[in-house]
ROLUMRO-404385 format. One record per residue (C-alpha): residue number from 1; residue in one letter; x negated, y negated, z negated. Coordinates in nm, 2 decimals. Example, Ala and Ser with C-alpha at 12.3 -4.5 7.8 and 13.67 -1.06 7.14 Angstrom:
REM residues 2
@seq 1, type a, px -1.23, py 0.45, pz -0.78 $
@seq 2, type s, px -1.37, py 0.11, pz -0.71 $
END
This chain:
REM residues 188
@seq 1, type x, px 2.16, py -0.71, pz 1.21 $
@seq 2, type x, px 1.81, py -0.80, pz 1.24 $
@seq 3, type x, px 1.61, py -0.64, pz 0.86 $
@seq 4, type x, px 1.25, py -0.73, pz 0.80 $
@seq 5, type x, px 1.04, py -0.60, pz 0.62 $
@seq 6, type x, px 0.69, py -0.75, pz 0.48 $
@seq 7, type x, px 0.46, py -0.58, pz 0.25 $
@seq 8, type x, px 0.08, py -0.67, pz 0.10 $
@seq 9, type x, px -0.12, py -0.41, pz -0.08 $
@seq 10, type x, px -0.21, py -0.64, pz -0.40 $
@seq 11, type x, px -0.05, py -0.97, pz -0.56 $
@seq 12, type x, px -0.32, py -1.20, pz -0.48 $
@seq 13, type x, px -0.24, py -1.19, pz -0.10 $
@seq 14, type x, px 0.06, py -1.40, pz -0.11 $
@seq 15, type x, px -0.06, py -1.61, pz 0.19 $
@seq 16, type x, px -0.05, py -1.31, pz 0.40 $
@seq 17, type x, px 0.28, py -1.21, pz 0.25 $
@seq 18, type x, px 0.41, py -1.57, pz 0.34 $
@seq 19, type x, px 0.28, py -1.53, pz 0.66 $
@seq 20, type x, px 0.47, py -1.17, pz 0.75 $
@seq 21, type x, px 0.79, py -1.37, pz 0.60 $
@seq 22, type x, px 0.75, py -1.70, pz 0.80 $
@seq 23, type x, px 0.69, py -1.44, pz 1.11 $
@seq 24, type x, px 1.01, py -1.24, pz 1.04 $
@seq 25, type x, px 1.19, py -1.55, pz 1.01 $
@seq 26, type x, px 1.10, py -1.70, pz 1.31 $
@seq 27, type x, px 1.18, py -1.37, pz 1.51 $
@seq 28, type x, px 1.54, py -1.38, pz 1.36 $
@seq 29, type x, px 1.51, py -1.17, pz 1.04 $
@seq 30, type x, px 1.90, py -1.20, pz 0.88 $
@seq 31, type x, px 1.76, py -0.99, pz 0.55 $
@seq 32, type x, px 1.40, py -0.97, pz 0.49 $
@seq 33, type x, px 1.30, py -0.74, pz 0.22 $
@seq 34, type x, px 0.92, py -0.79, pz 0.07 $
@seq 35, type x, px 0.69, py -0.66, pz -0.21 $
@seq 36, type x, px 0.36, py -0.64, pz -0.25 $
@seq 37, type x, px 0.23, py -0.28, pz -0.37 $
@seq 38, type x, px -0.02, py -0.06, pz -0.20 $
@seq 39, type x, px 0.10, py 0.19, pz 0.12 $
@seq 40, type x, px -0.03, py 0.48, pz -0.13 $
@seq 41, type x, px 0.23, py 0.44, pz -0.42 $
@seq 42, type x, px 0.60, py 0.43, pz -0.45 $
@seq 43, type x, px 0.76, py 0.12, pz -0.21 $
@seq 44, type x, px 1.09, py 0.04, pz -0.37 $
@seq 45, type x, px 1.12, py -0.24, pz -0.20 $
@seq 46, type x, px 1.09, py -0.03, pz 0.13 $
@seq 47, type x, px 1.31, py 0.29, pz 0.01 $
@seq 48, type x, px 1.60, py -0.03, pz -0.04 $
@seq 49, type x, px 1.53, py -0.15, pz 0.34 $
@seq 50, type x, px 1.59, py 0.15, pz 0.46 $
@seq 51, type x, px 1.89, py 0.20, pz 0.31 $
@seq 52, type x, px 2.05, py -0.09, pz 0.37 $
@seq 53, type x, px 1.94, py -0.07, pz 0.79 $
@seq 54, type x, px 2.27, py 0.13, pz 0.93 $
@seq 55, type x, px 2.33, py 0.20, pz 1.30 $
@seq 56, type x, px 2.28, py -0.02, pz 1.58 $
@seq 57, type x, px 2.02, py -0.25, pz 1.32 $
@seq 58, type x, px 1.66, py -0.38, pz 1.42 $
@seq 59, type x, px 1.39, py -0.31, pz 1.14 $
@seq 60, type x, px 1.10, py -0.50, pz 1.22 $
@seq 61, type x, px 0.81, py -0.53, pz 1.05 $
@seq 62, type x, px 0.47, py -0.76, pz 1.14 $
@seq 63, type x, px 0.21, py -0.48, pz 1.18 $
@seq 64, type x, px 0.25, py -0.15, pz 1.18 $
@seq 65, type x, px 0.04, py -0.07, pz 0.85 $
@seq 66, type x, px 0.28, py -0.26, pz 0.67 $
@seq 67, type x, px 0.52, py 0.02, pz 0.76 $
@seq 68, type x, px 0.36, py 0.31, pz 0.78 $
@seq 69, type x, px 0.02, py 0.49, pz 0.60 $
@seq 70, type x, px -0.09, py 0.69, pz 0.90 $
@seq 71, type x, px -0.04, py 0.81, pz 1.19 $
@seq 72, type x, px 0.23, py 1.09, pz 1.17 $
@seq 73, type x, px 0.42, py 0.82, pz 0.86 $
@seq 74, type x, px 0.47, py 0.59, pz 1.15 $
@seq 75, type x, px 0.61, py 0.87, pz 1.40 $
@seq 76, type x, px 0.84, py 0.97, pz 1.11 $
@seq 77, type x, px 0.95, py 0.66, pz 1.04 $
@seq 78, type x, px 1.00, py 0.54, pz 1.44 $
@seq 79, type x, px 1.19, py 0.98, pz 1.47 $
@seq 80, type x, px 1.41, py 0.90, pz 1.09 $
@seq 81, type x, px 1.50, py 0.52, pz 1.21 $
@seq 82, type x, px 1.61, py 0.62, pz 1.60 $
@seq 83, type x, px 1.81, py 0.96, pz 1.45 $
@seq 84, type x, px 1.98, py 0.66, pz 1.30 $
@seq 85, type x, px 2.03, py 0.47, pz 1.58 $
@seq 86, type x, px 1.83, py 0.17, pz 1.43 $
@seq 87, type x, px 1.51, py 0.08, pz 1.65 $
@seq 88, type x, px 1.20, py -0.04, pz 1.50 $
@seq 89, type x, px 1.03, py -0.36, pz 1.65 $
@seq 90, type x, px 0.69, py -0.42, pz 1.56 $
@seq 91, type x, px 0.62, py -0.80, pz 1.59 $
@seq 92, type x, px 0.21, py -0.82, pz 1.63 $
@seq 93, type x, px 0.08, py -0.53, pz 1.87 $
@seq 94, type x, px -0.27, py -0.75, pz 1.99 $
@seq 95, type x, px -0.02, py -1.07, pz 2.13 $
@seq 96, type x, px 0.28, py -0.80, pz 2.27 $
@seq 97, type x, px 0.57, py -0.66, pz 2.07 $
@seq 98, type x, px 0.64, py -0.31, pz 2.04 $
@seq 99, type x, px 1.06, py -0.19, pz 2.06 $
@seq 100, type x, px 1.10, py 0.16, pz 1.99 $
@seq 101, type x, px 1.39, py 0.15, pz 2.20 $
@seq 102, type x, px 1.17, py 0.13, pz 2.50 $
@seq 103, type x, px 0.98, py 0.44, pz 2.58 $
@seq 104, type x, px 0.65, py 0.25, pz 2.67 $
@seq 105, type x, px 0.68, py 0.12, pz 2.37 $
@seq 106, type x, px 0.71, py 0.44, pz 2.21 $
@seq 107, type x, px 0.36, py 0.51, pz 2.41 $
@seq 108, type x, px 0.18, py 0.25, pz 2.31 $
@seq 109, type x, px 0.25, py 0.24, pz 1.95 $
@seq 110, type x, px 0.18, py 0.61, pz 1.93 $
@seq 111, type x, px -0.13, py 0.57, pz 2.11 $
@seq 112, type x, px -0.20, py 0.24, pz 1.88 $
@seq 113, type x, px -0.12, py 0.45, pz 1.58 $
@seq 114, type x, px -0.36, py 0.74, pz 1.67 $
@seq 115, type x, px -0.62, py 0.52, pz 1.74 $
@seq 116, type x, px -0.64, py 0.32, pz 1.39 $
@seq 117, type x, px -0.59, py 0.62, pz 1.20 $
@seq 118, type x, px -0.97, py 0.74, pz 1.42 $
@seq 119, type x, px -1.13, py 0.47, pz 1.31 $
@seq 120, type x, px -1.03, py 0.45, pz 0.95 $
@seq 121, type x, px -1.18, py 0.80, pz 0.92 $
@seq 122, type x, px -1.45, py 0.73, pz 1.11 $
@seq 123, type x, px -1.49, py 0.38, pz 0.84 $
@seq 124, type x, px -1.45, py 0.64, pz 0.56 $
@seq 125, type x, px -1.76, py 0.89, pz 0.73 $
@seq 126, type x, px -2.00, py 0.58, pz 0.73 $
@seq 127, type x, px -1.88, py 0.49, pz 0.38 $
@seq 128, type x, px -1.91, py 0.84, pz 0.23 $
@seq 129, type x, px -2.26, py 0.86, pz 0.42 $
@seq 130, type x, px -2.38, py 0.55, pz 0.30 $
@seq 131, type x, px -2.26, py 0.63, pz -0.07 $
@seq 132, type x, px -2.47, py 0.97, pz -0.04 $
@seq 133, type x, px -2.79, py 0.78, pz 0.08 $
@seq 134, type x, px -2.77, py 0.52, pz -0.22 $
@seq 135, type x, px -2.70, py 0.81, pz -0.44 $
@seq 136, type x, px -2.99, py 1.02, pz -0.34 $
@seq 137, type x, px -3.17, py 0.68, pz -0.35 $
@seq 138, type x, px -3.06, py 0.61, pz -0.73 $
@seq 139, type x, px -2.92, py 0.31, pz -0.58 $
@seq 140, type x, px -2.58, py 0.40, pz -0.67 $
@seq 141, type x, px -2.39, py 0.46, pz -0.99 $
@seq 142, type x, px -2.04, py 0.44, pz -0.89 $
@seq 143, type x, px -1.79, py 0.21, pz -1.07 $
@seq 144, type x, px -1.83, py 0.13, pz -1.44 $
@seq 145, type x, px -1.56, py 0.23, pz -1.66 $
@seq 146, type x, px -1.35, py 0.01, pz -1.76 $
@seq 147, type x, px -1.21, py 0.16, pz -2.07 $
@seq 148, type x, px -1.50, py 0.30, pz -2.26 $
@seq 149, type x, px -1.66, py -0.07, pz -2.25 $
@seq 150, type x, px -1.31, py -0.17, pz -2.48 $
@seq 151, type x, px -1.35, py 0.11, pz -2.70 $
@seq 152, type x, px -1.45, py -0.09, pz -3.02 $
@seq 153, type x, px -1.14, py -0.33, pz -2.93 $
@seq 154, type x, px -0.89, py -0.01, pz -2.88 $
@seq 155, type x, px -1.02, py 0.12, pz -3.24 $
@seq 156, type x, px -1.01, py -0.22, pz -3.41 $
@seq 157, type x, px -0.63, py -0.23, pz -3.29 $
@seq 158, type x, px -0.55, py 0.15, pz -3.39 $
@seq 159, type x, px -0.68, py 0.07, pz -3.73 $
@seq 160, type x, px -0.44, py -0.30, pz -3.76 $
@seq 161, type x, px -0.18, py 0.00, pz -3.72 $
@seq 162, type x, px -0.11, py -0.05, pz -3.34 $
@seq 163, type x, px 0.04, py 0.15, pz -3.12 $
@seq 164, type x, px -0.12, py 0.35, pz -2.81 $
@seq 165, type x, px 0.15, py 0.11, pz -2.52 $
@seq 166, type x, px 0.08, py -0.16, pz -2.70 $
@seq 167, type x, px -0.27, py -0.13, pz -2.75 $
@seq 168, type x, px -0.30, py -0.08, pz -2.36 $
@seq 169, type x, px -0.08, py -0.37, pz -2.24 $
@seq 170, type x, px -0.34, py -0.59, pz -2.46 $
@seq 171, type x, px -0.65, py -0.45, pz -2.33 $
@seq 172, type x, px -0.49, py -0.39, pz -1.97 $
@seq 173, type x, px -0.59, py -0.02, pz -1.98 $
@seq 174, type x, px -0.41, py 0.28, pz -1.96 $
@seq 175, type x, px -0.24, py 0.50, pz -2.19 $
@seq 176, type x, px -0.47, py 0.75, pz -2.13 $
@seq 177, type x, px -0.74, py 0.61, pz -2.14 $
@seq 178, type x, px -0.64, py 0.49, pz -2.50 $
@seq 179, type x, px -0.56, py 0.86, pz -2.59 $
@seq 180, type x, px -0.88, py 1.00, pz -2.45 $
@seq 181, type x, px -1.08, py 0.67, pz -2.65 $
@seq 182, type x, px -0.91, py 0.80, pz -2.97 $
@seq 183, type x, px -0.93, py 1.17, pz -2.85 $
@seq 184, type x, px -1.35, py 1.11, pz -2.86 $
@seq 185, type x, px -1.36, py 0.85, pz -3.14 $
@seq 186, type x, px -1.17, py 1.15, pz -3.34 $
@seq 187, type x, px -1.39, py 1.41, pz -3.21 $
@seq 188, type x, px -1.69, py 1.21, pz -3.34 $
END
């Protein structure tokens, strides 16, 4: 059986999860599993492909960072899939696709893998540099907090006897941040 899988890191990209779909279709996808979460927290969706792929399967995905996080993720995946005896085939490798039951394949994508995983760090240098300038510049503040702006709004809700979950599904915060604006509004 043919699995896909298709992932997007937030909600509002549902063209380019339609996209990885319409592509898994049209390369013979039987069962395509899909979600859209970030690569960095739990993948249900993902954990449920995997178990439903058995021996002798294809999971294929679009693009390898819809698989894997890095690097060594992606050999683990290709080393825990082929121990199976279920290849992976990666649809979009720069106009080629990639079958890990091929050993040039195997090549490629590890070379491929190695490669993006350089120049994300190398993104995340020039970011962390340029960051450090503005900072020494007093050009850079970081991110403003969210919560503490909607610290009136989480009192005036604790006081109309509402609850800390409740509070924070209105005001799309955190528990803890309600705690810790209640922890300093005790405090003071």
């Amino acid at each position: 059986m043919i699995v896909g899988y298709a992932r997007t890191s937030t909600v509002s990209q549902v063209a380019g999860l339609e996209g990885q779909i319409r592509d898994l279709e049209a390369a013979g996808c039987q069962r395509i599993f899909s979600e859209q979460t970030s690569a960095v927290g739990p993948r249900p969706i993902l954990d449920q492909a995997l178990a439903f792929v058995r021996q002798n399967d294809v999971f294929t995905v679009t693009k390898p960072d819809r698989l894997a996080r890095s690097t060594a993720d992606l050999l683990n995946f290709v080393d825990a899939l082929t121990r199976r005896g279920i290849r992976l085939r990666i649809l979009s490798m720069g106009g080629m696709e990639l079958d890990t039951s091929q050993a040039t394949s195997k090549l490629i994508l590890t070379t491929l893998a190695a490669m993006a995983t350089f120049e994300r760090e190398l993104m995340l240098e020039r970011q962390r540099e340029g960051i450090r300038k503005a900072v020494e510049a007093g050009k850079y503040r970081g991110r403003a907090p969210t919560a503490r702006r909607k610290s009136d709004s989480v009192q005036e809700l604790r006081e109309a006897g509402i609850g800390p979950a409740e509070i924070a599904r209105r005001l799309s915060i955190s528990r803890a941040s309600v705690y810790r604006i209640i922890g300093a509004q005790t405090a003071a």
